[in-house]
C-alpha positions in Angstrom: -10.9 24.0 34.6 -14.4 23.6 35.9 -14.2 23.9 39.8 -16.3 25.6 42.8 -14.7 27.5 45.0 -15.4 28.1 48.9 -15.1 31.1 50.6 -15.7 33.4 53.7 -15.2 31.5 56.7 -13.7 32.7 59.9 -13.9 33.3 63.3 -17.0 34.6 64.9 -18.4 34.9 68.5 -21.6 32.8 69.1 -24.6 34.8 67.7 -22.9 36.3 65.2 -23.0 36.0 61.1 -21.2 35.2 58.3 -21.9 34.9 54.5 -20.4 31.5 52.7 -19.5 32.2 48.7 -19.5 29.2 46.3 -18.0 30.7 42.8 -18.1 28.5 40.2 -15.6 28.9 37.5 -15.1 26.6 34.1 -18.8 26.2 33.6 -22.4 28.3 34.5 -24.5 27.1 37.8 -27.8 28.0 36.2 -28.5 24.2 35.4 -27.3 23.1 38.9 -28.3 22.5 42.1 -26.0 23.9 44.5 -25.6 21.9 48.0 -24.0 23.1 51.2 -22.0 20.2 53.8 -20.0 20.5 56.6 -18.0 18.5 58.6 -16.5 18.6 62.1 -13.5 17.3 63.4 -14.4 13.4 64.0 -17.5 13.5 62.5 -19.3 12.6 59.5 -20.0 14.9 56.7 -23.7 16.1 56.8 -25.9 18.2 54.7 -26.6 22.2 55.6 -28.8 23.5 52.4 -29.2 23.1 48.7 -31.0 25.2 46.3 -32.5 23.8 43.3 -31.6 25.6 40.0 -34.9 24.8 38.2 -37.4 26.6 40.2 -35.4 27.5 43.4 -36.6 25.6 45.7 -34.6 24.9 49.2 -33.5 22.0 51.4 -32.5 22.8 55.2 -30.8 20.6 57.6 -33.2 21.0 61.1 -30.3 21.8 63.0 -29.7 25.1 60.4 -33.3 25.8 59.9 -34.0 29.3 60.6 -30.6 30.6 61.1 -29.0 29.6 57.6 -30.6 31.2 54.2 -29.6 29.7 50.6 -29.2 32.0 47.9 -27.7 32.2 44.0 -26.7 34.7 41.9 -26.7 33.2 38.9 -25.6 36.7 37.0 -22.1 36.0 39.3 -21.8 32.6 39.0 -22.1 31.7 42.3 -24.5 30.6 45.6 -24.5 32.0 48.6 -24.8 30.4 52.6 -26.1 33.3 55.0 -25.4 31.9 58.4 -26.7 33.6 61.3 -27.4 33.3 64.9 -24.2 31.0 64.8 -23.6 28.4 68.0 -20.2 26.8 68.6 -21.8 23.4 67.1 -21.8 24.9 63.8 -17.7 25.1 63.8 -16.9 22.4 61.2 -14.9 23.3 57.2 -18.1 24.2 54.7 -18.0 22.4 51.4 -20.3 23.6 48.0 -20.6 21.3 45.6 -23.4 20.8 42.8 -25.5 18.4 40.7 -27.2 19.4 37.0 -30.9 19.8 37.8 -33.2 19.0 35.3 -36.1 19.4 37.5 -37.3 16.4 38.1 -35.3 15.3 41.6 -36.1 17.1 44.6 -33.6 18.7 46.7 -33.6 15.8 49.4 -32.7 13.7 46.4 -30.3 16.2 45.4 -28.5 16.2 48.7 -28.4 12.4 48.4 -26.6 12.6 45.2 -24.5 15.1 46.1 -22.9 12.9 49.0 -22.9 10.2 47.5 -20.6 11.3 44.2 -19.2 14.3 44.6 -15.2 15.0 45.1 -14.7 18.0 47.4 -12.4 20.4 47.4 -10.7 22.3 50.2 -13.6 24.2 51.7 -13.6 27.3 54.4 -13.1 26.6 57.9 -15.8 28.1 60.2 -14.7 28.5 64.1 -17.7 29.9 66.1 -15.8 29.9 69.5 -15.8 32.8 72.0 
């Protein structure tokens, strides 16, 4: 069964940390671009971060910039969210999903696909409350 999995949200004081897993199982992510979405209760779901697969490049939502850090593993299948210096507006359930890269889209475009056509799954719920 080819799915991504989210994992390692919580509950964390403001200004704290907390690493996001996206494991992909059923297929390999080295031909994907990985995207990162959130939404919050009554809003819209928005775009956080996406990391190209062909020459791992990275997209960051202003409101993340400089507090969340994209990264893959490709050897383990799976992309990670570093999320740091975390304010109570970032509380919403995180979402991976992915899009093969053949290197020509950027990872705006990416992130457009991505919410356009992708079916999520049940994410990890991320509370920064104090």
């Amino acid at each position: 069964q080819v799915q991504l999995v989210e994992s390692g949200g919580g509950l964390v004081q403001p200004g704290g940390s907390l690493r996001l897993s996206c494991a992909a199982s059923g297929f390999t992510l080295d031909d994907y671009a990985i995207g990162w979405f959130r939404q919050a209760p009554g809003k819209e779901r928005e775009g956080v971060s996406c990391i190209s697969s062909s020459d791992g490049s990275t997209y960051y939502a202003d409101s993340v910039k400089g507090r969340f850090t994209i990264s893959r593993d490709n050897a383990k299948n799976t992309v990670y969210l570093q999320m740091d210096s975390l304010k109570p507006e970032d509380t919403a359930v995180y979402y991976c999903t992915g899009v093969p890269d053949s290197g020509r889209m950027t990872t705006v475009q990416a992130m457009a696909i991505m919410r356009e056509f992708s079916s999520w799954g049940q994410g990890t719920q991320v509370t920064v409350s104090s």
